[in-house]
C-alpha positions as CSV (number, residue, x, y, z in Angstrom):
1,X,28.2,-18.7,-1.4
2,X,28.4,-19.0,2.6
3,X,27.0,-22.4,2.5
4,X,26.4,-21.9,6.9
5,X,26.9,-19.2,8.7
6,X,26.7,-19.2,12.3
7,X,26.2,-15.6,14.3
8,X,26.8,-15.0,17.8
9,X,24.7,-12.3,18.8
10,X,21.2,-11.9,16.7
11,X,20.6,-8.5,17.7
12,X,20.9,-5.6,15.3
13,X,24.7,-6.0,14.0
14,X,24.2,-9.5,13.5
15,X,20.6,-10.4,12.5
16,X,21.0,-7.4,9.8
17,X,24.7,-9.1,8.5
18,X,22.1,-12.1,8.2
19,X,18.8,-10.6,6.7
20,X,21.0,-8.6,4.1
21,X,22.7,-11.9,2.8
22,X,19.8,-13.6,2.6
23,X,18.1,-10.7,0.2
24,X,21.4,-10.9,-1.5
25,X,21.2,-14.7,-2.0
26,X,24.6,-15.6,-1.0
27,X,23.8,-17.6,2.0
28,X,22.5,-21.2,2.3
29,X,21.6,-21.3,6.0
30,X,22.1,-19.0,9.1
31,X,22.0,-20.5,13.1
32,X,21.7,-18.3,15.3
33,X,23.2,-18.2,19.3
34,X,22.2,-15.8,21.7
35,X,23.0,-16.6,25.7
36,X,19.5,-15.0,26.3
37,X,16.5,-17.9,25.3
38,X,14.3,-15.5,24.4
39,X,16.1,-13.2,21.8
40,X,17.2,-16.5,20.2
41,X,13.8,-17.6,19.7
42,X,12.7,-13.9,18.6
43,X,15.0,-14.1,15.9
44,X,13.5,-17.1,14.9
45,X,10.2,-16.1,14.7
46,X,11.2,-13.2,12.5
47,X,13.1,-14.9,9.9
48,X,16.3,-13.2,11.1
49,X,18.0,-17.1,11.4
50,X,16.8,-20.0,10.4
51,X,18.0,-22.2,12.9
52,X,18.3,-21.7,16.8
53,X,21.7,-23.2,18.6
54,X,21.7,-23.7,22.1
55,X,25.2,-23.4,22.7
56,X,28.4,-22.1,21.3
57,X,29.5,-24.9,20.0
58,X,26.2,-26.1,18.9
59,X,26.2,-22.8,16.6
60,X,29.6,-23.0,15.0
61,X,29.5,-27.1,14.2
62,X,29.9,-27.2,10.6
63,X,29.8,-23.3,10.0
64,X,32.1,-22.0,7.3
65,X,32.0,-18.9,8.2
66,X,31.2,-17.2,12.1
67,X,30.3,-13.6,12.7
68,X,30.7,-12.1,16.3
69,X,28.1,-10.0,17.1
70,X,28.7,-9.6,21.1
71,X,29.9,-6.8,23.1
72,X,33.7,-6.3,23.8
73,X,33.6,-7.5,27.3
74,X,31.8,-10.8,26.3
75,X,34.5,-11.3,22.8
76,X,37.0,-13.4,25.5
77,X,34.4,-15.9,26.5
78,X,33.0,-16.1,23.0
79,X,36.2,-16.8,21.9
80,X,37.5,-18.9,24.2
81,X,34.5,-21.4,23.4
82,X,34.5,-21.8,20.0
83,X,38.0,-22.3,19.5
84,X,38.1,-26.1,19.7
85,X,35.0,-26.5,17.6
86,X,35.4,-24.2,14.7
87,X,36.6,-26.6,11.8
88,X,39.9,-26.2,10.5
89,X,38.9,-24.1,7.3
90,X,36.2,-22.3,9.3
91,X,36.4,-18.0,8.7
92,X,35.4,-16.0,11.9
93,X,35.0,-12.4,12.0
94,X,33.7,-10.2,14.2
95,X,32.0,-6.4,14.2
96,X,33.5,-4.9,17.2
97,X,34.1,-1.3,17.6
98,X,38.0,-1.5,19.2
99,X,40.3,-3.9,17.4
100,X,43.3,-3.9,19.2
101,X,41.9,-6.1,22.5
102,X,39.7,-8.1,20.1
103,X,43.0,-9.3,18.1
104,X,44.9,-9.6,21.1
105,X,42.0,-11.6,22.5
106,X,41.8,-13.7,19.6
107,X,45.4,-14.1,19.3
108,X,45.1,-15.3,22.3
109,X,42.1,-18.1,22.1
110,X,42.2,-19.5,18.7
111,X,46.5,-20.4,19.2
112,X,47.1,-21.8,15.6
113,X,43.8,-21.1,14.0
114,X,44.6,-17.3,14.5
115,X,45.0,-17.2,11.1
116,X,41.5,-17.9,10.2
117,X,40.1,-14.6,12.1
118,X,39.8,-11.6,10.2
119,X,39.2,-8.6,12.5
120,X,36.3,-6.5,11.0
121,X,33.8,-3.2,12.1
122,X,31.0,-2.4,10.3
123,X,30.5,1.4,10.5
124,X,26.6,1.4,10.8
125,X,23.8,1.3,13.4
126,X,20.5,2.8,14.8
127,X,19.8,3.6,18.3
128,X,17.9,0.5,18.6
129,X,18.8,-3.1,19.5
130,X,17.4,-6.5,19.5
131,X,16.1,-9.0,16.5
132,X,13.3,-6.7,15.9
133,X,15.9,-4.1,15.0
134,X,17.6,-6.0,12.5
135,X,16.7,-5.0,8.9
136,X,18.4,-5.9,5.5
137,X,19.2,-2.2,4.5
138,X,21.0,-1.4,7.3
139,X,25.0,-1.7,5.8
140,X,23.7,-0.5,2.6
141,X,26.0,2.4,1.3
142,X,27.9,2.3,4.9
143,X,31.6,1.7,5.4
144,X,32.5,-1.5,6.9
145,X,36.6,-2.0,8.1
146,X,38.8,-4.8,8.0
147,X,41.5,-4.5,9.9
148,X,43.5,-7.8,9.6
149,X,47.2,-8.6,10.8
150,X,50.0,-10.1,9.7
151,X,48.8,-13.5,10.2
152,X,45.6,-13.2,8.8
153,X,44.9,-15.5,6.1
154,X,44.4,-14.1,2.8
155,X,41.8,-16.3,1.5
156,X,40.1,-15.7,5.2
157,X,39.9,-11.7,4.3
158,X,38.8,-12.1,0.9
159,X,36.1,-14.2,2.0
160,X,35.0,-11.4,4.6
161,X,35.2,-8.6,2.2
162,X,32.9,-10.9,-0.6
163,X,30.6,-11.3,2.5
164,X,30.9,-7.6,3.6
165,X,30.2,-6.4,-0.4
166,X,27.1,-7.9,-1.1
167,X,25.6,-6.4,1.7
168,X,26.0,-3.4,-0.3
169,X,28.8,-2.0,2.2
170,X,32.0,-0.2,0.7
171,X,35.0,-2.3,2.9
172,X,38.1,-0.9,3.3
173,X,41.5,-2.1,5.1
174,X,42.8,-0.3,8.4
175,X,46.0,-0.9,10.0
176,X,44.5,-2.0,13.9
177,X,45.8,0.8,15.9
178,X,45.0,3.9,13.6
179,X,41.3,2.1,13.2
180,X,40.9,2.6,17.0
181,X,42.0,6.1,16.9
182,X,39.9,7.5,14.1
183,X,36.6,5.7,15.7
184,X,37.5,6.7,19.0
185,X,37.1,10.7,17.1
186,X,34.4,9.8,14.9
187,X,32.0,7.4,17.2
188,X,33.3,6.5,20.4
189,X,33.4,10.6,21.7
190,X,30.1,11.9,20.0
191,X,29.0,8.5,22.2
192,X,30.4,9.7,25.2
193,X,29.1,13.6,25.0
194,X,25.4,12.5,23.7
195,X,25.0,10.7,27.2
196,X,26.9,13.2,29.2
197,X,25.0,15.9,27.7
198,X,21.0,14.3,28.2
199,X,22.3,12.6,31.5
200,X,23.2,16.0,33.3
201,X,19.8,17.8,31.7
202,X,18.1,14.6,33.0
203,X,19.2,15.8,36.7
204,X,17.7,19.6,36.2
205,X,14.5,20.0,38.0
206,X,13.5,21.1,35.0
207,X,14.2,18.8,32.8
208,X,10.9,18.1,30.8
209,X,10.0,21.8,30.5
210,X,13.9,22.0,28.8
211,X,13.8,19.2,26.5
212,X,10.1,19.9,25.2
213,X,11.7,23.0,23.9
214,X,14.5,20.9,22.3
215,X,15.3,22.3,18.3
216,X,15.5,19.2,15.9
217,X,19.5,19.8,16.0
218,X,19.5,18.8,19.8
219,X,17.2,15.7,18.7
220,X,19.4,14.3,16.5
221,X,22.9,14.8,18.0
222,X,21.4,13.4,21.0
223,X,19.6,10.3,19.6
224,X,22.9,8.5,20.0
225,X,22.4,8.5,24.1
226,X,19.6,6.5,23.0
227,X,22.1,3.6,22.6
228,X,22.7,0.3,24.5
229,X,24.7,1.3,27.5
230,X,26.7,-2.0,28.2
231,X,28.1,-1.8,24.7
232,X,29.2,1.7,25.1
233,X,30.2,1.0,28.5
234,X,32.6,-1.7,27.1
235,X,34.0,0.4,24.4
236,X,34.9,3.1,26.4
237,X,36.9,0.5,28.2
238,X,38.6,-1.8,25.8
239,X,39.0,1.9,23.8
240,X,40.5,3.4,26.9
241,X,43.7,5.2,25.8
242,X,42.6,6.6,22.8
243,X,39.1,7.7,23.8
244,X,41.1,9.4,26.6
245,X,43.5,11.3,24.8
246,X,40.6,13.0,22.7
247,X,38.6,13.8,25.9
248,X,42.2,15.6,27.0
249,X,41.6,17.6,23.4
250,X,38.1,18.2,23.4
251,X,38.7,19.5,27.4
252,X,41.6,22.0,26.3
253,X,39.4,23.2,23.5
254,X,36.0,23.5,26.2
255,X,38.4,25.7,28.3
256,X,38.9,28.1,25.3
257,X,35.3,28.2,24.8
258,X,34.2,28.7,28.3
259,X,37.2,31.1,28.8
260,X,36.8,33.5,25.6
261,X,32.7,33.7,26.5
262,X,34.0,35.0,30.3
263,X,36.3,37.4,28.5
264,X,33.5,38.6,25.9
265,X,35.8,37.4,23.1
266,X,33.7,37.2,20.1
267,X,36.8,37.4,17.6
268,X,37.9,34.0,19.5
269,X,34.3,32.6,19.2
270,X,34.5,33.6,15.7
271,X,37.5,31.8,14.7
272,X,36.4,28.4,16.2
273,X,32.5,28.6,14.8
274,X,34.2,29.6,11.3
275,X,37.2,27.0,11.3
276,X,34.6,24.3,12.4
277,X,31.8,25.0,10.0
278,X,34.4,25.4,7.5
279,X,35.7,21.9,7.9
280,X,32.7,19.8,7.9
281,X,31.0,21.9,5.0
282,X,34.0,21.0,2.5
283,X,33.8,17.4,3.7
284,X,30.3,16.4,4.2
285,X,27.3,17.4,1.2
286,X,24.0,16.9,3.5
């Protein structure tokens, strides 16, 4: 039982962590710290906390366990408060998307209660943000990633994964590095096309007559450019090297596209349709 858990950020991420252990009944008490006055007291209207913190510190006094809900760029500031007011045997965790800056950054804040930080993602989301997005179902069935280091308490990270399971999340361990490389494939680049892709047909003069004719596969990949912008902004940046390296790959294999369609090579067109289709239908059962 989390007897008080204090979240930073009562937005979606965070205010779902929250309703979900409350319908699991394995939290006594959740406050609640937003920097915005008005989100704060949103999420206290709708139940998603149950008490409102006007500060940092006000949030994590007496908190046994903290969840970091912010975006990346704001993680340094966040951390760099709470660290001389988290108690001693206090657990903070956090769901951002790139873990190496976030342990580096914590590393670098928290000093000797490093140990007590157990880098975490949860791999789930909706296009939506806010306390009104927050609903208890959300990590149900999703995978959520711990990723902790050599320092990381062990206590600390079995704490986290309890937390993580009754949600109803499968948790599994990462080493921090490869976790930023297989999200930057699997998340941070679909990200990065979605809005590329509406934001150029946005620009066509004929932009409304195009998307009205948009097929239900079009609506769904690009949902995702429905997405906050300054957290995908930030995790392009703290995910900078490996998101770059993919867009290299995905450029290369663009250029064989664009280059076997001015050719009129259907064999080539062939081969990459068939190798693609083939390797999502043995992996994914829609």
């Amino acid at each position: 039982m989390i007897k008080r858990l204090a979240i930073i950020g009562v937005g979606l991420i965070g205010g779902s962590l929250s309703l979900a252990l409350k319908k699991a009944g394995v939290v006594a008490e959740v406050v609640g710290y937003s920097r915005t006055a008005s989100v704060r007291d949103e999420a206290l209207q709708l139940g998603v906390i149950d008490y409102v913190a006007n500060s940092i510190a006000d949030a994590v006094k007496g908190a046994d366990m903290v969840f970091l809900a912010v975006p990346m760029a704001a993680m340094d500031a966040v951390l760099s408060e709470l660290a001389e007011h988290i108690s001693a045997d206090a657990i903070i965790t956090d769901g951002g998307s790139a873990k190496t800056q976030v342990v580096a950054v914590a590393k670098k804040r928290l000093g000797d209660k490093f140990h007590q930080f157990v880098p975490g993602h949860p791999i789930a989301g909706t296009e939506k943000s806010g306390p009104g997005a927050a609903f208890a179902e959300l990590y149900q069935n999703h995978r959520v990633v711990l990723t902790p280091v050599v320092e990381t308490d062990a206590g600390a990270l079995e704490a986290v994964q309890a937390m993580w399971q009754s949600t109803g999340a499968e948790v599994f361990e990462m080493n921090v590095e490869h976790h930023d490389d297989v999200l930057a494939a699997t998340s941070h680049l679909p990200h990065i096309l979605a809005f590329n892709l509406v934001g150029m047909l946005a620009q066509r003069d004929d932009c409304d007559e195009v998307l009205r004719y948009a097929a239900g596969g079009f609506k769904d990949f690009s949902r995702i450019a429905s997405s906050d912008a300054v957290m995908w902004r930030d995790i392009c940046l703290t995910n900078k090297d490996a998101i770059l390296e993919l867009l290299k790959e995905y450029q290369n294999g663009l250029n064989q596209l664009q280059q076997a369609i001015e050719n009129q090579d259907g064999d080539t067109l062939k081969l990459v349709f068939e190798r693609a289709k083939q390797a999502r239908d043995t992996r994914f059962k829609d």
